[in-house]
DOTORPA-116583 format. One record per atom (N, C-alpha, C): residue in three letters; x, y, z. Coordinates in steps of 0.02 Angstrom, whole numbers, plus 50000, padded with zeros to 5 digits. Example, Ala and Ser with C-alpha at 12.3 -4.5 7.8 and 13.67 -1.06 7.14 Angstrom:
! DOTORPA-116583
ALA506604971650390ALA506154977550390ALA506604983550390SER506424988850354SER506844994750357SER506455000250394
END
This chain:
! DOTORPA-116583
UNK479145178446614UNK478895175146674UNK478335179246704UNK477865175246710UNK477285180146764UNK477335183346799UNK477095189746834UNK477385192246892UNK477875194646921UNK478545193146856UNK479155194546874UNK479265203646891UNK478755208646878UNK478905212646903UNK478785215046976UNK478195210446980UNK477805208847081UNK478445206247121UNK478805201447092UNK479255198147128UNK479845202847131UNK480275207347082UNK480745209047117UNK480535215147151UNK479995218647142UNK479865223847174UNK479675220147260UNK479445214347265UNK479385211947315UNK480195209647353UNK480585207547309UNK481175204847367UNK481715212047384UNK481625216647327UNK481845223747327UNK481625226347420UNK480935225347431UNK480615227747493UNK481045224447544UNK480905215447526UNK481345211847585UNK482075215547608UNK482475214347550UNK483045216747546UNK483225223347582UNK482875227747576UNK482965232947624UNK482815233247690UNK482355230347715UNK481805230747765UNK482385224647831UNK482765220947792UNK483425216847823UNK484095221947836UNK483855226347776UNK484545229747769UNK484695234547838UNK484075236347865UNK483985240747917UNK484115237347974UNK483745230347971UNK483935227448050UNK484655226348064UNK484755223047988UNK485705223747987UNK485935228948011UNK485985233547982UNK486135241148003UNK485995243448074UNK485595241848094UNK485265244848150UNK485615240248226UNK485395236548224UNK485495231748286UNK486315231948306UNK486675231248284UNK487345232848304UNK487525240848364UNK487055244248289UNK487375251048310UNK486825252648383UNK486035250648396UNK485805251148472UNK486135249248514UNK486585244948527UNK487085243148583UNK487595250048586UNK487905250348523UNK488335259648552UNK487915261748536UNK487405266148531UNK486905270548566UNK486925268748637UNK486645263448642UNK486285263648708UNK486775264748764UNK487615260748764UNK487985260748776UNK488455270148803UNK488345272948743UNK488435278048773UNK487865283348799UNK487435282148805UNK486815283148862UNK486975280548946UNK487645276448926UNK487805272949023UNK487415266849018UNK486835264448966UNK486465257348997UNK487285250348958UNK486975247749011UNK487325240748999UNK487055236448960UNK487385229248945UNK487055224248883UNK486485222848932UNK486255221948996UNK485725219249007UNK485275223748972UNK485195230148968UNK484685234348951UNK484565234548879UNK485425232848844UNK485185232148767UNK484895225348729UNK484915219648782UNK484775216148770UNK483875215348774UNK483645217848827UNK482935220748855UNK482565222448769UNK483125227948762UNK482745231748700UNK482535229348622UNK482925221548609UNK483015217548586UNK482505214548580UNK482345210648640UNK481515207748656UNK480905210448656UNK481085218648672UNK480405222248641UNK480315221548571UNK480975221148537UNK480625221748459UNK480235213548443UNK480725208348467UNK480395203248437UNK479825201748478UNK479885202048542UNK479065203448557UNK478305207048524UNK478665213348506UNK477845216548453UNK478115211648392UNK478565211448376UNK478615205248290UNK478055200348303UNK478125196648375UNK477745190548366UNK476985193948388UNK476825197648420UNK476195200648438UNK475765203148392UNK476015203948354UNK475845208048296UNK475625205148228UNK475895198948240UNK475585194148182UNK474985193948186UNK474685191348239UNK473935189648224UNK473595196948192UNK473535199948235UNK473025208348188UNK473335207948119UNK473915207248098UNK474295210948044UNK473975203747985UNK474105197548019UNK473595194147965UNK473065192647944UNK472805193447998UNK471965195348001UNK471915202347925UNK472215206847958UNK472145213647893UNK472445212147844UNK472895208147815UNK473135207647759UNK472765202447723UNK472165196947745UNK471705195647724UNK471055200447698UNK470735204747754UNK470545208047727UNK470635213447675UNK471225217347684UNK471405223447663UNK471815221647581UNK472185216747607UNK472615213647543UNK473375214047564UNK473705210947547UNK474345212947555UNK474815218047527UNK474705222447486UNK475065226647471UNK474985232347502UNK474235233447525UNK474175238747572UNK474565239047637UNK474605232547669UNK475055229447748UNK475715231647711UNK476005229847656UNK476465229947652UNK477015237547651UNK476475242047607UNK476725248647599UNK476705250847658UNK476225250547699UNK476045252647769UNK476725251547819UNK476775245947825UNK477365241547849UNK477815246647831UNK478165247147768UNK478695248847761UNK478935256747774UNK478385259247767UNK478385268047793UNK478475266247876UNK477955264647904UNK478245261547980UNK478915259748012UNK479075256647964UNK479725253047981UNK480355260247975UNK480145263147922UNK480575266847908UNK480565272847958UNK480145275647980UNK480105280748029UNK480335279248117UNK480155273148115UNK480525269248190UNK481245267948166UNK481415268948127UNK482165269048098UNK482575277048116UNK482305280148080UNK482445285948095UNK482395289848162UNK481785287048217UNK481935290148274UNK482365285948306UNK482855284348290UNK483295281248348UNK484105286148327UNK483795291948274UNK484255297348272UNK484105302748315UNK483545301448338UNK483365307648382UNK483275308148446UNK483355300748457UNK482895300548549UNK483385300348585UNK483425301348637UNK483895302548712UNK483735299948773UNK483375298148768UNK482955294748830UNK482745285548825UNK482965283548885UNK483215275748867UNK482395274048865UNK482055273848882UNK481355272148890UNK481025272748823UNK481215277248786UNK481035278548710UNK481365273448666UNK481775271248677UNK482085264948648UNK481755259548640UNK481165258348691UNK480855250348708UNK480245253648660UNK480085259348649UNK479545262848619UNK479645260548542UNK480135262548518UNK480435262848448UNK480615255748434UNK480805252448463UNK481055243748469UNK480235240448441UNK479855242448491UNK479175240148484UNK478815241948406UNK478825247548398UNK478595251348338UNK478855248348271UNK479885245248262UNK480075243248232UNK479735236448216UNK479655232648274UNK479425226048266UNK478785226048233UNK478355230748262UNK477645231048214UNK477875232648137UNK478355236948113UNK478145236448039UNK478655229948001UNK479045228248051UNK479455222148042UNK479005216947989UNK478525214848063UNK477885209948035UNK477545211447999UNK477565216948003UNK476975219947911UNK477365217647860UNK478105220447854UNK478225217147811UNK478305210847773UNK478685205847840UNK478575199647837UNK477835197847808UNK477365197347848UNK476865192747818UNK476625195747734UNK476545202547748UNK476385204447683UNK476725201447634UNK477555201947626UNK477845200147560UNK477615192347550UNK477715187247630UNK477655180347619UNK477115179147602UNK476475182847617UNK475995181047575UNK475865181047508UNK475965188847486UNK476255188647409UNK476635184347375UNK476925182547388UNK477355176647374UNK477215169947376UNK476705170447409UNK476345161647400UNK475985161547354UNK475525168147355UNK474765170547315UNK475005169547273UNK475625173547220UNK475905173247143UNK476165167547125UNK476455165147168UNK476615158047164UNK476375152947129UNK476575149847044UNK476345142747053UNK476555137247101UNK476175131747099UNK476395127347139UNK477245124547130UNK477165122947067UNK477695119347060UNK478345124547066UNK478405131247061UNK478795135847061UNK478815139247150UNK478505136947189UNK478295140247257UNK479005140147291UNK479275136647305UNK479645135347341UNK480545136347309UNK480575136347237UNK480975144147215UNK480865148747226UNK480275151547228UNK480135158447229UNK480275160247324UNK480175158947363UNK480305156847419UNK481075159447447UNK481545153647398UNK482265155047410UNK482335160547393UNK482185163247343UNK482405169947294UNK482165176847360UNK481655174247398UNK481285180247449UNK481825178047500UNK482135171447543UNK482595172547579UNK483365172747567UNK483495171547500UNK484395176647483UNK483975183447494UNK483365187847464UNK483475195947485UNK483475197347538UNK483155191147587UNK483295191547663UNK483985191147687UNK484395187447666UNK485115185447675UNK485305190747661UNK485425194347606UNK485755195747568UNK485765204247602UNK485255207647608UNK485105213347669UNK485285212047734UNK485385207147770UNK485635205447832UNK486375206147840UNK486555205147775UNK487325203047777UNK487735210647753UNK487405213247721UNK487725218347704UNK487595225847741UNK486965223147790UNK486785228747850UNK487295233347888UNK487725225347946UNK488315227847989UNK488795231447947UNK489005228447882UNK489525234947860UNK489355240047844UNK488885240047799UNK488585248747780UNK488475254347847UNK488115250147906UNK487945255147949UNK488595254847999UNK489045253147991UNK489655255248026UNK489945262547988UNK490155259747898UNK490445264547867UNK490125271047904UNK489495270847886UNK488925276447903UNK489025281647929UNK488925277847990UNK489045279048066UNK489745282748100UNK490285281248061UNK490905285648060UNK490835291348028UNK490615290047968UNK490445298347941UNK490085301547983UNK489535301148003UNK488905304948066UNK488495300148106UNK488415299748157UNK488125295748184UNK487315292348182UNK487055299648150UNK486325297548133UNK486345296448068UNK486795294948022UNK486895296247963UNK486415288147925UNK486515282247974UNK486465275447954UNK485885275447969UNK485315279248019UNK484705279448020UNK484325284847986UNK484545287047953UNK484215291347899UNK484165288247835UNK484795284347820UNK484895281147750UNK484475276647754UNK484415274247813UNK483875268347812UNK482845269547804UNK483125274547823UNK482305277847829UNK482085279447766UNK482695282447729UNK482705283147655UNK482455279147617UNK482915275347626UNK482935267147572UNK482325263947585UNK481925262647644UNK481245259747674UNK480555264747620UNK480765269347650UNK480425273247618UNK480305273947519UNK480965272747479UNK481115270247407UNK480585266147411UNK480735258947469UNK480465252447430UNK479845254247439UNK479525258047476UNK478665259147502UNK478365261147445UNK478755266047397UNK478595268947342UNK478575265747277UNK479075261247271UNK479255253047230UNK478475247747236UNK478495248547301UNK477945242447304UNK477165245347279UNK477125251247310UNK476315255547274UNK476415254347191UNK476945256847159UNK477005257547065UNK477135251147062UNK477345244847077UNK477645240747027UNK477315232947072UNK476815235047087UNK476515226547120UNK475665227447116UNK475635224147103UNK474765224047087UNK474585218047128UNK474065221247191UNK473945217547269UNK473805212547212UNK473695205847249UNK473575199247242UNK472605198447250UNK472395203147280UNK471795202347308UNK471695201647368UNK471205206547399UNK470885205047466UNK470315200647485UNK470035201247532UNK469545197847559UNK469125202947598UNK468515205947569UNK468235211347606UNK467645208047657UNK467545203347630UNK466925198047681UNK467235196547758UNK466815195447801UNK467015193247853UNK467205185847841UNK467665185747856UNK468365180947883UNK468355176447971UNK468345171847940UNK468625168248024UNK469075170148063UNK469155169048134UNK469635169448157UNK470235168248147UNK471075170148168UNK471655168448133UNK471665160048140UNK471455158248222UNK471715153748229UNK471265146648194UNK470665148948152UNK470165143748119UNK470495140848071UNK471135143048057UNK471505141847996UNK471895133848009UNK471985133848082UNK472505130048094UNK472075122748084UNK472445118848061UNK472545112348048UNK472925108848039UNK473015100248043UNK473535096548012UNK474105095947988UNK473875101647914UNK474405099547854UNK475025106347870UNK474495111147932UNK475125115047954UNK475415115247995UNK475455107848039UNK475975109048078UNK476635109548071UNK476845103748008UNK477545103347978UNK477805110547957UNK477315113647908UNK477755120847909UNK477965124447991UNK477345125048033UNK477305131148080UNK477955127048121UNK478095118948119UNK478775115848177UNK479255119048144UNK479255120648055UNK479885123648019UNK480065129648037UNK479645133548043UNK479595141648071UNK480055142248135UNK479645138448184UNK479905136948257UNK480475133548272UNK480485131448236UNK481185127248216UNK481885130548209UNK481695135448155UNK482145138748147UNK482355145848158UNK481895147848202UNK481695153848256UNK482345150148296UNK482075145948345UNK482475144148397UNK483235143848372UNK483505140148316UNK484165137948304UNK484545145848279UNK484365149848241UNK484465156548243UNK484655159248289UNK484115160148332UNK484245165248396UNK484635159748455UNK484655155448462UNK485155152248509UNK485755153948505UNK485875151548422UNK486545150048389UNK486895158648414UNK486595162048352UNK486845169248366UNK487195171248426UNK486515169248492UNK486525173148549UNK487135169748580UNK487245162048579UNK487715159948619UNK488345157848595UNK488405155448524UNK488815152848496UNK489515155448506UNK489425165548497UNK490165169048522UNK490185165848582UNK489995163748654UNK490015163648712UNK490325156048725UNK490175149948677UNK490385146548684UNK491055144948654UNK491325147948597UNK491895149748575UNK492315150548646UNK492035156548682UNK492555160648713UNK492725155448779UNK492395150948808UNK491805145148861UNK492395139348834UNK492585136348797UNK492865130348766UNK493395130648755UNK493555126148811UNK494575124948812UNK494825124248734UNK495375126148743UNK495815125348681UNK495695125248606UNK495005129148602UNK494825134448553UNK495255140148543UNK495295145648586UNK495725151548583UNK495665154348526UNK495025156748535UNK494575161848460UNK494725168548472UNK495025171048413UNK495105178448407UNK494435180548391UNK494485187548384UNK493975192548371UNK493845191848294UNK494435191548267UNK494405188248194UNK494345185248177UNK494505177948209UNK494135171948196UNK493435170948201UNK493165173648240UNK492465174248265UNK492095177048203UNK492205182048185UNK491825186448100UNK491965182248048UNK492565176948035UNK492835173247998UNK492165168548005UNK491955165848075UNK491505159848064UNK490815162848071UNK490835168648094UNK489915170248067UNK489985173148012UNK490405174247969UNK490235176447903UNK490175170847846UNK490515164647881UNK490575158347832UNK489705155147861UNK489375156847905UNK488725155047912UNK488285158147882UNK488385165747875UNK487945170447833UNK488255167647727UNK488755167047715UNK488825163347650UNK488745159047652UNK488375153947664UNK488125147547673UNK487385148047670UNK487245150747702UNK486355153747694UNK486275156147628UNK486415161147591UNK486655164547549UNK486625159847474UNK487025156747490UNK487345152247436UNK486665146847415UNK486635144747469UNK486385136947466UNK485435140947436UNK484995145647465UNK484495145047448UNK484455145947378UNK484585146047319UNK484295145247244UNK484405139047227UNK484985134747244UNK484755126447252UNK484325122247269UNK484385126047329UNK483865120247388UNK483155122847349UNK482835129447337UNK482215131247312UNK482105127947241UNK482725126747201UNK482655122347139UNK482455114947156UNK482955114147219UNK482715105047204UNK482025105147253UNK481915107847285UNK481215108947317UNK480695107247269UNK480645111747215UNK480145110347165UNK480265105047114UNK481015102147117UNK480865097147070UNK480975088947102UNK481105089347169UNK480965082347199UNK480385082547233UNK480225088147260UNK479545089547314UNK480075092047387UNK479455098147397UNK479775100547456UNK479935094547522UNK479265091947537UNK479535087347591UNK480225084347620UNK480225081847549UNK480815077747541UNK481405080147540UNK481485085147527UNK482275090347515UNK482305090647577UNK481735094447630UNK481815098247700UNK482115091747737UNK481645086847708UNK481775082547765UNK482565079947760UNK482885077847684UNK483465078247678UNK483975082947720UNK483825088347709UNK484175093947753UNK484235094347800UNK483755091347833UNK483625093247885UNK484005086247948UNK484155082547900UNK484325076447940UNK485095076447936UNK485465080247876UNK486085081647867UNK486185088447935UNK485915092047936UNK485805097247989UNK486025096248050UNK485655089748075UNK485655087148133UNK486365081948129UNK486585077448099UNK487345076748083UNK487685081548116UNK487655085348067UNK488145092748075UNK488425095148150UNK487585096748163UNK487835100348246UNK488145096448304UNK488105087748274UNK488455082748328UNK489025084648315UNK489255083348248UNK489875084148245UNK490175090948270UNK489815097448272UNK490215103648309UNK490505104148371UNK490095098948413UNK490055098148487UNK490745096748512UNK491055091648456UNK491655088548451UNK492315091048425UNK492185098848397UNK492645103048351UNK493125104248401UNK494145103548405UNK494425105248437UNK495085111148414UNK494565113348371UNK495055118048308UNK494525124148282UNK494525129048290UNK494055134148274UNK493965135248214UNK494475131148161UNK494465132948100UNK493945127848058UNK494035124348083UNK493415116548078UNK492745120148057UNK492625127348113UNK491825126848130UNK491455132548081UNK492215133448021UNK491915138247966UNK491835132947910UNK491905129447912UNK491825124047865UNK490985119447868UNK490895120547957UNK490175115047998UNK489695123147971UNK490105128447999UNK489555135747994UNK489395134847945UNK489575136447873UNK489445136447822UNK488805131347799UNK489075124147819UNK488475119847806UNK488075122547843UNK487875122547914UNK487205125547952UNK486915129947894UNK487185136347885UNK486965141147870UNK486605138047822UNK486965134347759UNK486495130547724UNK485995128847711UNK486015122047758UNK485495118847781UNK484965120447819UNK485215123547885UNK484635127047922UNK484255132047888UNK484535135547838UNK483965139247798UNK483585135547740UNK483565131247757UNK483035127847693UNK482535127147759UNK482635126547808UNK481825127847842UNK481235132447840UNK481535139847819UNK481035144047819UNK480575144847757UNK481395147347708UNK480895145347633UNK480355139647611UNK480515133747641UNK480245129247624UNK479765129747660UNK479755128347731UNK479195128147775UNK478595132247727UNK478785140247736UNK478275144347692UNK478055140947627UNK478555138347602UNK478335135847522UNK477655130147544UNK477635126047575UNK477355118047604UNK476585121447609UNK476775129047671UNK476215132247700UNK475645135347639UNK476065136647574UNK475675141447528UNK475015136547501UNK475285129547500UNK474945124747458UNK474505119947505UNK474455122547554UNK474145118047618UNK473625123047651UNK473275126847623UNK472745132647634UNK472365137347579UNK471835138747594UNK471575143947539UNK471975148047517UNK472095153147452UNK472185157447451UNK471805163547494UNK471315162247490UNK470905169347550UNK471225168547590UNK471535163847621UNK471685161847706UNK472575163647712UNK472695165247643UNK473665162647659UNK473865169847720UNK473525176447704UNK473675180047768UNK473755177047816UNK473145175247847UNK473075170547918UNK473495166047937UNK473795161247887UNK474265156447896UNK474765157847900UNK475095163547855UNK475785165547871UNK475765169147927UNK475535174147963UNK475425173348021UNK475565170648086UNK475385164948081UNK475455157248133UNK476165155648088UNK476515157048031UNK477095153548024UNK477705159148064UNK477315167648070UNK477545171148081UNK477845171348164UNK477135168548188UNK477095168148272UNK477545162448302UNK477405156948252UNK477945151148260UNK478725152748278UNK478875155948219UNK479535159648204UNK479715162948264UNK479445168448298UNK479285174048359UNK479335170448409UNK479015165248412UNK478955159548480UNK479685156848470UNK479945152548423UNK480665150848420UNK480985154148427UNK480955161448397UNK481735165748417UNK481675167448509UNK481125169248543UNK480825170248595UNK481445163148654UNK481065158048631UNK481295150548688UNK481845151248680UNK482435150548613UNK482775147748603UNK483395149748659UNK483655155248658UNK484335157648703UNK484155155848771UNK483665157148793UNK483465154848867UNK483585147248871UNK483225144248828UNK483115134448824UNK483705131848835UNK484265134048776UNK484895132548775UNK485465135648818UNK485335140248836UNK485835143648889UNK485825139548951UNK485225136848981UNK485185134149030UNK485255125049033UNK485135122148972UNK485305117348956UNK486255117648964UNK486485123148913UNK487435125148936UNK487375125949018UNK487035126149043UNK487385127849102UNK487335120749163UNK486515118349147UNK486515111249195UNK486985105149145UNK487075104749090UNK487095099049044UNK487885100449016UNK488265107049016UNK488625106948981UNK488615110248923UNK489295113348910UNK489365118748843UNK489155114648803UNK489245110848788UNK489115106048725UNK488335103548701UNK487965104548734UNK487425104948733UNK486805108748679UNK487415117448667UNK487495119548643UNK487195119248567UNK487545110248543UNK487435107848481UNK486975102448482UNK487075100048537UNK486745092548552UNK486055093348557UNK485585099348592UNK484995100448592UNK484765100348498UNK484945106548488UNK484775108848400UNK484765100548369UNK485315096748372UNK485485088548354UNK484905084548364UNK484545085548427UNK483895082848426UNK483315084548431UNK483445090748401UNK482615094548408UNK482465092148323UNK483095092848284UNK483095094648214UNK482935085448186UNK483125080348252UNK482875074748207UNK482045073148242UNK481965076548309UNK481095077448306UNK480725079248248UNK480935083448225UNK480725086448178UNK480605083548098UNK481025078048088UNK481335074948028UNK480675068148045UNK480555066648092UNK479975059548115UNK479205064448113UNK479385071148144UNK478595073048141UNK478285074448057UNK479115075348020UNK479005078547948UNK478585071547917UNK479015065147915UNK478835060547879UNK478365054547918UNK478275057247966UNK477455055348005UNK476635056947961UNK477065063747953UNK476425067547962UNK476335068647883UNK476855068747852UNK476795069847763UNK476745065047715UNK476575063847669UNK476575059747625UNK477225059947561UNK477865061547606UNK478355063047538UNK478555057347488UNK478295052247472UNK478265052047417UNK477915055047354UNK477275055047386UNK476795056547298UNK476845064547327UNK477165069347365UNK477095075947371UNK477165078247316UNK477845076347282UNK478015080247239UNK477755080947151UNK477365074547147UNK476875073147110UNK476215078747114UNK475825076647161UNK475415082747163UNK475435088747180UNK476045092147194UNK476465097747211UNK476455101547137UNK476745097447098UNK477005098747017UNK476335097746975UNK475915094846963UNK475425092746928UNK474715095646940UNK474545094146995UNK473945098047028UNK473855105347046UNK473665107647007UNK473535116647029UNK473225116447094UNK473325121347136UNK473225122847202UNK472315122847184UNK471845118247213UNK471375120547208UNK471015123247302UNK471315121847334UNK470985120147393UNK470925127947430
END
């Protein structure tokens, strides 16, 4: 297979670069916690990171047009790795929003860099496998984060931010030997936002899309468990149903990225995406906690065929010179959704009702399903998806 050594040295990067946020984000709450700050403050520190994540797109795709992406990317990942490691050293709560920030910048290096790579190597008709295969190493590092950096963390406390700095640092060294950039763009370049057009809004609503349902879900979902009569969710039940959402994500992307390329992306997402919205009606209505590892699981599913795909739609709907720039705006999309979402919906739970909860996501996700097949042509997509080499 072409490239097959670009690609795993590329999801190798993903895979770690998740493995840390996994790792990491748990354990800043006890840090911060035994510093005396409260969840308001760890929550604060939270938003600094995805704040520089989304800030950070535009410069970071702008340069990974020019520069190339493997340069953003190695860059990224030494970054990432050293804002990893000072959160073994600092003592001072103010240094936290410092390092939060710093994380988020090589966050987005990484992100756009690999997703660009990944479009660039990309054939068409293979795009949107290749895609899934980049979000299981996303999954797949996320999921195995919280346990490793617990074990860790009992042995020595800085022990889980060193390993991580380590391992960041491996893939930085992985990606220089075993990926050959895709090509830069040393000419002056348009602005990020000259990129935007048309055929990208359907990806950048996918991005945003699933920014928001992520960070809602996450942020409130324990809360509405705990919020909803005659649930009566243990602590164990609770890991029981976000872990049946993280195997569901997991599971489902080397399918969904197969039939992507062989019905046409459109058409799968939009499939998914309309089963999706099903789904979360029916959670609204769950009067058994055990029900909602069975609904989790599908979400997890389904809602992740938005990103892969979205990106996949995005690779083939722009120049190659330009795919920096675009992933970018799929990046900022993303940043903007995780950003609205807990606020949008928290306050919707609070004038409208817990239940709401599901009922918003229920109809954002069939907005989304009318703007897809408004705006797309999924029938003959998958025709010139498969047949037509990317010339544009």
């Amino acid at each position: 297979m072409p490239h097959a050594k670009e690609f795993w040295a590329i999801y190798l990067s993903v895979a770690i670069s998740y493995l840390g946020v996994g790792l990491v984000a748990p354990l800043i709450a006890i840090v911060l916690s035994e510093h005396g700050e409260n969840s308001f403050m760890v929550g604060l520190t939270g938003t600094a990171m995805f704040t520089a994540f989304t800030a950070a797109s535009f410069p970071i795709g702008a340069a990974t047009d020019r520069l190339g992406p493997k340069r953003i990317l190695v860059a990224g990942l030494v970054v990432y790795g050293i804002s990893i490691l000072l959160f073994a050293l600092i003592k001072v709560t103010w240094l936290f929003f410092v390092v939060r920030a710093i994380e988020g910048l090589g966050g987005a290096a990484i992100s756009v860099a690999t997703e660009t790579m990944v479009n660039k190597l990309s054939r068409p008709n293979e795009r949107a496998r290749r895609m899934s295969h980049y979000a299981l190493s996303v999954g797949i590092g996320w999921a195995v984060g919280p346990l490793a950096g617990t074990l860790l963390y009992k042995l020595r406390p800085e022990l889980p931010f060193i390993a991580c700095c380590a391992l960041s640092l491996v893939a930085a060294i992985c990606a220089a030997a075993f990926i050959s950039d895709p090509g830069s763009n040393p000419h002056h370049l348009e602005r990020v936002f000259s990129v935007l057009s048309r055929r990208l809004i359907v990806p950048l609503s996918a991005g945003a899309l699933y920014g928001f349902l992520m960070s809602s879900l996450v942020t409130l979902f324990p809360l509405y468990l705990r919020l909803q009569p005659g649930l009566n969710v243990t602590e164990v039940a609770m890991g029981a149903i976000i872990t049946a959402v993280i195997a569901g994500t997991i599971v489902s992307q080397v399918p969904i990225g197969h039939a992507a390329d062989r019905f046409g992306k459109r058409l799968t997402l939009a499939v998914a995406t309309m089963l999706l919205s099903g789904v979360f009606a029916l959670m609204a209505f769950h009067s058994d906690w055990r029900v909602f590892i069975a609904t989790g699981a599908l979400v997890g599913a389904l809602a992740g065929s938005l990103y892969p795909i979205g990106l996949a739609i995005l690779g083939g709907a722009v120049k190659q010179e330009r795919l920096g720039a675009a992933t970018s705006l799929f990046s900022l999309a993303f940043g903007v959704g995780s950003l609205i979402g807990p606020s949008l919906a928290g306050l919707a739970m609070v004038h409208l009702g817990n239940r709401w909860l599901f009922y918003l996501p229920s109809i954002l996700t069939v907005v989304f399903v009318v703007e897809l097949i408004t705006l797309s042509g999924i029938r003959s997509e998958h025709r010139s998806d498969s047949i037509q080499p990317d010339q544009r």
